[in-house]
C-alpha positions as CSV (number, residue, x, y, z in Angstrom):
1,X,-41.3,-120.3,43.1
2,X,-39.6,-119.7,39.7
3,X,-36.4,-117.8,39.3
4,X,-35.4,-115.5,36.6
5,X,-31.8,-113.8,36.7
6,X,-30.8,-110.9,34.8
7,X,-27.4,-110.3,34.1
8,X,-26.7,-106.5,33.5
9,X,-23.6,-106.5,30.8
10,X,-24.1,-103.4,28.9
11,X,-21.4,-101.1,29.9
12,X,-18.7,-100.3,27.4
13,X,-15.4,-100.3,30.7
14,X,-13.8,-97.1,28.9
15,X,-11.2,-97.4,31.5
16,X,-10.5,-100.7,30.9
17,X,-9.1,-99.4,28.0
18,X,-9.5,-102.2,26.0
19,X,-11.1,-103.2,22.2
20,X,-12.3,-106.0,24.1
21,X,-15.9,-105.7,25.9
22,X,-15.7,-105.3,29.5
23,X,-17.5,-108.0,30.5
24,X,-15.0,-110.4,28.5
25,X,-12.3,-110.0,30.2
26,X,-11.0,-113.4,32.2
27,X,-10.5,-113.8,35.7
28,X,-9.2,-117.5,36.4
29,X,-9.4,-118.7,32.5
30,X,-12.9,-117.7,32.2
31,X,-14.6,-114.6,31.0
32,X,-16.1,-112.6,34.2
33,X,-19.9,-113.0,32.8
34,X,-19.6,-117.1,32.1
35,X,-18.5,-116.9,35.6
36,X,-21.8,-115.0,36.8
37,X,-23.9,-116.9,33.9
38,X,-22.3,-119.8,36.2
39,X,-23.6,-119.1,38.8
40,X,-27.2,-118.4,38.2
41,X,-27.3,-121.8,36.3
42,X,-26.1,-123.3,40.0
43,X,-28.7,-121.0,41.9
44,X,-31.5,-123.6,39.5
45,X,-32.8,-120.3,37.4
46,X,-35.3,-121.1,35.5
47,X,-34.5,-118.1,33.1
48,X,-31.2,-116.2,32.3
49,X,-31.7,-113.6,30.8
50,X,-28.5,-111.0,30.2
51,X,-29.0,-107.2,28.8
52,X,-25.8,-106.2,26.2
53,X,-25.2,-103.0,24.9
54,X,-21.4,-102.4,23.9
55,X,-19.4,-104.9,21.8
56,X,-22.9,-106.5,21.7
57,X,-21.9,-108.7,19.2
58,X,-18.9,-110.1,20.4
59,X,-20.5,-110.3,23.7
60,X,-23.4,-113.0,22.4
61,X,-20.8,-114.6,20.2
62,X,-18.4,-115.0,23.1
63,X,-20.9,-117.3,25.2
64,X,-22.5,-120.3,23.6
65,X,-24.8,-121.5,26.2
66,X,-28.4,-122.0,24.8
67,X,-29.8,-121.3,28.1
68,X,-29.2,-117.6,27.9
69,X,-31.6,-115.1,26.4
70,X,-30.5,-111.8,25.2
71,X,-31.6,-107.9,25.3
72,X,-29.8,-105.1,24.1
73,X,-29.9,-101.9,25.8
74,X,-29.2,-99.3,23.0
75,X,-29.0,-96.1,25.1
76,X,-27.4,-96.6,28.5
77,X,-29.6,-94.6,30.7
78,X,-28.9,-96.4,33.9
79,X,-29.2,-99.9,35.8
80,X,-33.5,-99.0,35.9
81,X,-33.2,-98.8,32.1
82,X,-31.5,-101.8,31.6
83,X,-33.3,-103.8,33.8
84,X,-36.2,-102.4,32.0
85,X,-35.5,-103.8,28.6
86,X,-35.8,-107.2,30.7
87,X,-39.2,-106.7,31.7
88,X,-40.8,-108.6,28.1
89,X,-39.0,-111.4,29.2
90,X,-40.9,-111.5,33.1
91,X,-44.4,-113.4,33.6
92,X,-45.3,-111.1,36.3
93,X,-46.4,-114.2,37.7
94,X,-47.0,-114.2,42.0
95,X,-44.6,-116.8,42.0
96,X,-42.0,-115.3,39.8
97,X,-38.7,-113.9,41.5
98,X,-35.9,-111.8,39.3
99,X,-32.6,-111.5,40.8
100,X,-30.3,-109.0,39.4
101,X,-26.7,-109.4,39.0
102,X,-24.1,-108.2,37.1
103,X,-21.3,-109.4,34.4
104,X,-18.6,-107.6,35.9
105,X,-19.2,-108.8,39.5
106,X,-18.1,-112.5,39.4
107,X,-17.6,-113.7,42.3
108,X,-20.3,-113.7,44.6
109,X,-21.2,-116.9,46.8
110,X,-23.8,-118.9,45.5
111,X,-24.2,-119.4,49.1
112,X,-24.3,-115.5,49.6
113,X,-27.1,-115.5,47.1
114,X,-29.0,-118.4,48.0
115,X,-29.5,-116.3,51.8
116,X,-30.2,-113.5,50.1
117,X,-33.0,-115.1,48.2
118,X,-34.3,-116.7,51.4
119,X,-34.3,-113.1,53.2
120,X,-37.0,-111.7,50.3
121,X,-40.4,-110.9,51.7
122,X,-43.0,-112.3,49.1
123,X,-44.2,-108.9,47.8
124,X,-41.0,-107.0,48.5
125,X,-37.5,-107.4,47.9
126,X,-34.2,-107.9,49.5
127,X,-31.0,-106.3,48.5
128,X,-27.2,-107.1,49.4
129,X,-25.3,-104.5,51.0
130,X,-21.5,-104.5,52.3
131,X,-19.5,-102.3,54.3
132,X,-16.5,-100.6,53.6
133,X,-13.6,-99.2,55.6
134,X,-13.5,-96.6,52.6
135,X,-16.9,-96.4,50.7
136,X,-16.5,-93.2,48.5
137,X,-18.0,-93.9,45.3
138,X,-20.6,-96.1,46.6
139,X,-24.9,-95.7,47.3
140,X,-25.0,-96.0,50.9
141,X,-27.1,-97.7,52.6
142,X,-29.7,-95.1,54.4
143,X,-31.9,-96.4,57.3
144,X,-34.2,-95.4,60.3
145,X,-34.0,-95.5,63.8
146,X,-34.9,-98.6,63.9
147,X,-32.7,-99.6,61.6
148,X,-34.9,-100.5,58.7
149,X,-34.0,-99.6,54.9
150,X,-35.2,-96.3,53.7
151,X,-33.8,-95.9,50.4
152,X,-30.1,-95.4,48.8
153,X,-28.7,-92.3,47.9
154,X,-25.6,-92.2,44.9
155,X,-22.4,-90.5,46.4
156,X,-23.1,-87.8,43.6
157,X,-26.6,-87.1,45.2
158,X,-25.4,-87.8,49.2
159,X,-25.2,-85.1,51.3
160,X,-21.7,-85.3,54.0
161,X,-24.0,-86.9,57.1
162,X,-25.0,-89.5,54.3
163,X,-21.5,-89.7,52.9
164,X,-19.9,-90.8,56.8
165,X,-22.6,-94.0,56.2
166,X,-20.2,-97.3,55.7
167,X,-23.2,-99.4,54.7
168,X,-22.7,-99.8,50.6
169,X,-24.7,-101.1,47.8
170,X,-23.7,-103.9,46.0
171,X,-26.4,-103.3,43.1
172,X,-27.3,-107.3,43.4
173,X,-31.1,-107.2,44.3
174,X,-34.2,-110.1,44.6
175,X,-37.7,-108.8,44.1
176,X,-41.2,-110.2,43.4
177,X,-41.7,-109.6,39.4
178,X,-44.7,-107.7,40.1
179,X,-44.0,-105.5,42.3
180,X,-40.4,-104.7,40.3
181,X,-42.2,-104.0,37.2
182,X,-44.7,-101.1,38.8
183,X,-41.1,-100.1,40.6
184,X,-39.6,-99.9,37.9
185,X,-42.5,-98.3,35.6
186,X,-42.2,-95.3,37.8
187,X,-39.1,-94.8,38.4
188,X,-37.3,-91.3,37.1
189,X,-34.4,-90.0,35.9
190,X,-34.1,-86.4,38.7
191,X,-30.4,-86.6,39.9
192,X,-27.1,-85.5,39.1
193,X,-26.6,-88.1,36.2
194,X,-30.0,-88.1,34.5
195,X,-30.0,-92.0,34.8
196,X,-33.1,-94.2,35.7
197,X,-31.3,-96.0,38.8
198,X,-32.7,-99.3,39.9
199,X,-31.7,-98.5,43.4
200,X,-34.7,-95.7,43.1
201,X,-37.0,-99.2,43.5
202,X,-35.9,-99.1,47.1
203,X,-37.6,-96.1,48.1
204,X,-40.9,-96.8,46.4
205,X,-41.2,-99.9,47.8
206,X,-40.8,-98.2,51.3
207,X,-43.7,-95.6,50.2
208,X,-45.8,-98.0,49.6
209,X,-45.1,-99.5,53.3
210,X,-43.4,-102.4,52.3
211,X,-40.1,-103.9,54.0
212,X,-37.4,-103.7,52.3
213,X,-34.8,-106.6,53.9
214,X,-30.6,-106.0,53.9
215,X,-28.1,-108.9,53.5
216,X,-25.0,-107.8,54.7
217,X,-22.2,-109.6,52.9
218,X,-19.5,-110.1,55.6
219,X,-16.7,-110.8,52.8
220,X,-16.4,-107.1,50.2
221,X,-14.4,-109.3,48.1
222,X,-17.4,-111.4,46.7
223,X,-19.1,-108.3,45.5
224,X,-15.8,-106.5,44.0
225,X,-16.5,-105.3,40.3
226,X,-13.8,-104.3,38.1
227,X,-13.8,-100.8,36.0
228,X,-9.7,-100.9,35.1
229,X,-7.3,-103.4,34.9
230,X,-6.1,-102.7,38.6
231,X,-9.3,-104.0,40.0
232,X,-9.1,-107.1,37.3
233,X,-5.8,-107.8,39.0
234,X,-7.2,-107.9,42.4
235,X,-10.1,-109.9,41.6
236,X,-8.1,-112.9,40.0
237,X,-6.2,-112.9,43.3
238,X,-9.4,-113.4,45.0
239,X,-10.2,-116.0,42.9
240,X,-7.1,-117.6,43.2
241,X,-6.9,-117.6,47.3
242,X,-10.0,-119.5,47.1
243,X,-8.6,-121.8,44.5
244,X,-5.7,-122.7,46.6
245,X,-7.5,-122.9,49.9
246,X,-10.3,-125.7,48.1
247,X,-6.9,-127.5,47.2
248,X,-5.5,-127.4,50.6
249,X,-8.7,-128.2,52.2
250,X,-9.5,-131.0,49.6
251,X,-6.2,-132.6,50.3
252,X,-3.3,-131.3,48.5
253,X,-0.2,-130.0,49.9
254,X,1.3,-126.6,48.0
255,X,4.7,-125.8,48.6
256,X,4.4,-122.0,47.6
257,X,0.8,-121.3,47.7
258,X,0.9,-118.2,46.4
259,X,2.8,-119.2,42.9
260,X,-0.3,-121.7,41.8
261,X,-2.9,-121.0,39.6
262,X,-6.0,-122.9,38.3
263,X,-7.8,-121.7,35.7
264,X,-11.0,-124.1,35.7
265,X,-12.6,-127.2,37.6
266,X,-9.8,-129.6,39.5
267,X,-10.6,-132.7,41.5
268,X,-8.1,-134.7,43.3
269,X,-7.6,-137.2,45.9
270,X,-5.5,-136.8,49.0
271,X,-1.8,-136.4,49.8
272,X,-1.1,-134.5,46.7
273,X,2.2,-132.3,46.0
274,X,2.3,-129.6,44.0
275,X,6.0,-127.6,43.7
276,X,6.1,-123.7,43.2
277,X,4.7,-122.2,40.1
278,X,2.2,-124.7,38.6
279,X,-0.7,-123.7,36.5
280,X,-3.8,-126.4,36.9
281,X,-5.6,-125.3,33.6
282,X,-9.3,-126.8,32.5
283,X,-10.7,-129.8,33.9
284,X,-8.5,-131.7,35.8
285,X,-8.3,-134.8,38.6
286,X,-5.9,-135.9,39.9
287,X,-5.3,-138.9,42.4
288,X,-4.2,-140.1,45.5
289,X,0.1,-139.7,45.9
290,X,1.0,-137.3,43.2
291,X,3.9,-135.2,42.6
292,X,3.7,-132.7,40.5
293,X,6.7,-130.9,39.9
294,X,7.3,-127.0,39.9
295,X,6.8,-124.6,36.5
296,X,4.3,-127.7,35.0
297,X,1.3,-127.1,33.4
298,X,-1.4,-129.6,32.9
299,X,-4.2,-128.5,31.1
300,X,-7.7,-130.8,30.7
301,X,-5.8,-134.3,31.7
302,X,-6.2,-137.3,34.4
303,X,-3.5,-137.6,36.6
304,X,-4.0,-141.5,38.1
305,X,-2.4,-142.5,41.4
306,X,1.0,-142.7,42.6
307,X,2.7,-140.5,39.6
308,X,5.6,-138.3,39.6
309,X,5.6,-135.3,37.3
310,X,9.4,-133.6,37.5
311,X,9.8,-130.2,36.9
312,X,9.4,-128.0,33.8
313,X,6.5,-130.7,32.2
314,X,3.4,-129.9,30.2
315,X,0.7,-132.3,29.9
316,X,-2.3,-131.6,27.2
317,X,-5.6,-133.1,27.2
318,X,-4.3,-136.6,28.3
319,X,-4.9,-139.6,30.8
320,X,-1.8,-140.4,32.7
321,X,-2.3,-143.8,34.3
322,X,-0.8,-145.2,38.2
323,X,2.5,-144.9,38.9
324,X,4.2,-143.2,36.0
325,X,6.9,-141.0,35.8
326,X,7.2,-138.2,33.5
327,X,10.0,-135.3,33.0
328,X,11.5,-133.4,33.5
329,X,11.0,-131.5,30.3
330,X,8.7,-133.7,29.1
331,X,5.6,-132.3,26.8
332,X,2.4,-134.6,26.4
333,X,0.5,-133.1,23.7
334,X,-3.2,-133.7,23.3
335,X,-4.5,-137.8,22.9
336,X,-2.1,-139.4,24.5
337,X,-3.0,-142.4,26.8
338,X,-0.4,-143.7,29.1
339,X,-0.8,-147.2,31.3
340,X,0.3,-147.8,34.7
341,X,4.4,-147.6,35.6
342,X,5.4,-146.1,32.0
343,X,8.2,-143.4,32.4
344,X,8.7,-140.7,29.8
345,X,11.9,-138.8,30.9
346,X,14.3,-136.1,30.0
347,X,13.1,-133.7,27.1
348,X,10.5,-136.4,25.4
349,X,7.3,-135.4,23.5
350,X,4.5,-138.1,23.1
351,X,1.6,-136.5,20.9
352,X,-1.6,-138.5,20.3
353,X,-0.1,-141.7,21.4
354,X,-1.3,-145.3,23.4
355,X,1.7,-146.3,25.9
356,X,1.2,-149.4,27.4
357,X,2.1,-150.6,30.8
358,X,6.1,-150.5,31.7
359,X,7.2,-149.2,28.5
360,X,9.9,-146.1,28.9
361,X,10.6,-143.5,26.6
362,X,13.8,-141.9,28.5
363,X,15.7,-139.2,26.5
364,X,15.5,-136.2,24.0
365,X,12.9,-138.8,21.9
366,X,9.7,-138.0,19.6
367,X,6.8,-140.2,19.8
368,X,3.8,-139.2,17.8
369,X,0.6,-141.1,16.3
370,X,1.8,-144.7,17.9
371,X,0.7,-147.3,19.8
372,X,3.3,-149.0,22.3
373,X,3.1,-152.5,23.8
374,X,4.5,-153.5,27.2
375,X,7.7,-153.1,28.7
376,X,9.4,-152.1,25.7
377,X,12.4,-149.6,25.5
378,X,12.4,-146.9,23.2
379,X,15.9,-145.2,23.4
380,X,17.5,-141.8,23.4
381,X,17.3,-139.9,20.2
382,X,14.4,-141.6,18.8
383,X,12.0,-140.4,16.2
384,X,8.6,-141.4,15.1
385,X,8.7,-140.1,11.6
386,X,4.5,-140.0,11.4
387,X,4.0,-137.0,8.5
388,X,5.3,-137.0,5.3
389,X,3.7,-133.1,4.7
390,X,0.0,-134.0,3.8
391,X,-1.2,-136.8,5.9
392,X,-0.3,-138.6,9.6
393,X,0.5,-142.4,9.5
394,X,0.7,-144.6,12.2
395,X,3.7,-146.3,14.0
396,X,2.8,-149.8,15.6
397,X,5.4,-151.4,18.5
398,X,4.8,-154.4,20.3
399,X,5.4,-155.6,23.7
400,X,9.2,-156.3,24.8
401,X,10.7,-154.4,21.8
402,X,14.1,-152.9,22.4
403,X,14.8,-149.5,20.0
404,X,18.4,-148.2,19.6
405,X,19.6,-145.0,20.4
406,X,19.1,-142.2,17.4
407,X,16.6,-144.3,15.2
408,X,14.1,-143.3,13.0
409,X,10.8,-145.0,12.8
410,X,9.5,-144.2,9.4
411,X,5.6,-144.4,9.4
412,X,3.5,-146.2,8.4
413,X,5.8,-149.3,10.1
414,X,5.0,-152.6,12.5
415,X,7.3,-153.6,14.9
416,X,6.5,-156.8,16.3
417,X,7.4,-158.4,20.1
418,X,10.4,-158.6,21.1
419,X,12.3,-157.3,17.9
420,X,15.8,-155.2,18.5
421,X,16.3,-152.5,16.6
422,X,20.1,-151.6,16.1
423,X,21.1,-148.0,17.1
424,X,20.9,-145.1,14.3
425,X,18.7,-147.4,12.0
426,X,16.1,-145.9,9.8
427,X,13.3,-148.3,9.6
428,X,10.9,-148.2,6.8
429,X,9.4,-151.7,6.3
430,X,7.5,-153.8,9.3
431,X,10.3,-155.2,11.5
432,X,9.9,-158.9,12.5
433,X,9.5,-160.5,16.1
434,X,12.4,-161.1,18.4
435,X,15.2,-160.3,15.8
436,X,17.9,-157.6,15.4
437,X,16.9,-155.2,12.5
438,X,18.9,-152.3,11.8
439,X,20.1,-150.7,9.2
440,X,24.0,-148.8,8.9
441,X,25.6,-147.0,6.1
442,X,29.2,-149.0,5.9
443,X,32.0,-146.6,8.3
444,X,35.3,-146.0,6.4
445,X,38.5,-144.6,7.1
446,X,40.6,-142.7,4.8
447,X,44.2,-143.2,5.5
448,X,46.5,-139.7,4.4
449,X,43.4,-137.3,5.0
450,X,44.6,-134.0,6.2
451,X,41.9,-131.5,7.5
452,X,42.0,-128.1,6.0
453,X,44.0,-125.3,7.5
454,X,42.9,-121.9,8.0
455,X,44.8,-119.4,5.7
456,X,46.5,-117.0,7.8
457,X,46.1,-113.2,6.6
């Protein structure tokens, strides 16, 4: 069987109130249709096709995944007429399936789904339903004594006994294509909001005798969708709870589970630690044994084995090898590589650097386009001086070097193994191996100096 998905994303979210379309808005990093665009691509559909309307533009600019085909739905005259604008894209084949879900409802199961599509009869379809301790503003679910679907009436259209019914619609729906297209080919718009409803397809399908199968989703969360910025807020702390119990459950340890927040795809390996108010952001693993300390942010990075990461660090589209220590206060920006064992400590920023094994960059020091050897010292106060306003130049230290406090390292410059380099030196030429460079304007004292007084008024 082949499996199309269409993605309804047309409405404008007036009460969102927001120049931004609906649809766009982020829950955990990523817009709430890439997540549902997600997960049809793990469902294996063979189409996905998604039906715009408002902020069109931005909408198709927003989502670069060549997969996706697009329909715009210039009048919005219900879910049956935006579904409709789909039905070009449909073979109408027998063995063709559509499964309709929506951009701002993005966090349904794929294992929700997946049961729902195994619960459609071949010529019918199956729809997921949820109940609510308070449904008002939801179709309800209406069935017969024998509890079969009959159809689903709109709050606006439902009558009081139908309005008592906690049985809701969740909209998502899996039907043959050929029996959705007549469905929807005769489908009208008589009811209080002269809209072509897709849920109308429910009663036909009755009429003509078919079954009609319900999927109760046990968890209302995975169906939420957002209008306002008040149900955006509630569905990103869905999505983080589940974030945090994959963590735990995976093997990490969090101290205040509530104060983390990932915003992407982590892996990690077990007996992790992660302090209070960390933000996991992009890809990223991490391994066996790490610390990470509270209000860091690590953002698209490899986290090896056995490292520490104090408090108050940010780490940037970087590999962090076994065994290091970094922070606190210590920023990482993007391309650097660190070996096992190195240490970057209080207040230090390495930017698009190679650190090999042992080395330490300790205090309040600025490391950018270098390559560092092992087990050499870089001390407090030290600068990598790597742009002189047009172009970056490289700053080359070998293995064993020793650099003074409050030096500055004036790129492009070779230090070779084992050289010292005095402290407050400004290096501008290579520096040779396992002697004492450094360079010192001469200190003077001036005998009879008398600082300036202050002139009292």
């Amino acid at each position: 069987m082949s499996l199309n998905v269409v993605i309804l994303a047309a409405g404008q979210g007036t009460r969102m109130r927001s120049k931004l379309p609906k649809v766009l808005h982020q829950v955990g990093g990523k817009s709430m249709l890439a997540h549902t665009i997600t997960t049809a691509e793990n469902l294996g559909a063979d189409r996905i096709i998604v039906v715009y309307g408002h902020g069109g533009e931005a909408v198709r600019s927003a989502i670069q995944n060549e997969k996706v085909e697009w329909v715009e739905q210039a009048e919005r005259l219900g879910t049956g007429h935006a579904v409709q604008q789909a039905i070009p894209f449909f073979t109408a084949q027998a063995d063709e399936n559509i499964l309709i879900l929506y951009g701002d409802v993005p966090l349904a199961r794929e294992s929700t789904l997946q049961a729902l599509l195994a619960k459609q009869p071949s010529e019918s379809m199956a729809i997921l339903t949820t109940e609510l301790d308070n449904p008002h503003g939801y179709g309800r679910i209406v069935r017969s004594s024998e509890r079969k679907v009959e159809r689903i009436v709109e709050e606006k259209d439902a009558n009081d006994e139908i309005r008592q019914i906690a049985e809701i619609n969740t909209g998502i729906l899996c039907a043959s294509s050929q029996s959705l297209i007549n469905w929807l080919n005769n489908i009208d718009n008589n009811n209080q909001q002269q809209e072509y409803y897709l849920t109308d397809c429910v009663g036909l399908a009755v009429a003509e005798g078919k079954s009609v199968e319900a999927v109760i989703c046990a968890d209302p969360t995975e169906v939420m969708g957002v209008n306002n910025r008040v149900h955006l807020a509630e569905m990103e702390n869905v999505f983080q709870a589940r974030q945090r119990e994959t963590l735990m459950m995976n093997g990490a340890t969090l101290r205040d589970a509530s104060s983390i927040f990932v915003e992407g795809n982590v892996e990690i390996g077990n007996d992790i630690i992660i302090e209070p108010n960390v933000l996991l952001r992009g890809n990223v693993t991490i391994g066996d044994d790490v610390t990470i300390g509270m209000n860091s942010v690590i953002t698209d990075s490899v986290i090896e084995s056995g490292t520490v990461i104090h408090p108050n660090s940010v780490i940037e589209d970087s590999n962090i090898g076994e065994n290091c220590e970094i922070g606190p206060f210590a920023r990482v920006r993007p391309g650097t590589e660190l070996a096992s064992k190195v240490k970057l400590g209080n207040f230090v920023e390495v930017k698009k650097s190679n650190i090999a094994s042992g080395s330490k960059v300790n205090h309040l020091s600025y490391i950018g386009d270098a390559s560092i050897g092992e087990k050499t010292n870089i001390g407090a106060g030290t600068i990598c001086c790597n742009y002189d306003g047009a172009n970056k130049h490289k700053t080359i230290i070998g293995n064993n070097v020793f650099i003074g406090s409050d030096s500055q390292l004036v790129a492009p410059v070779k230090i070779d193994d084992g050289a010292t380099i005095g402290a407050g030196s400004t290096i501008t030429r290579d520096v040779p191996a396992k002697k004492l460079t450094l360079s010192r304007s001469k200190q003077t004292t001036i005998d009879n100096w008398q600082r300036p007084i202050k002139q009292k008024k």
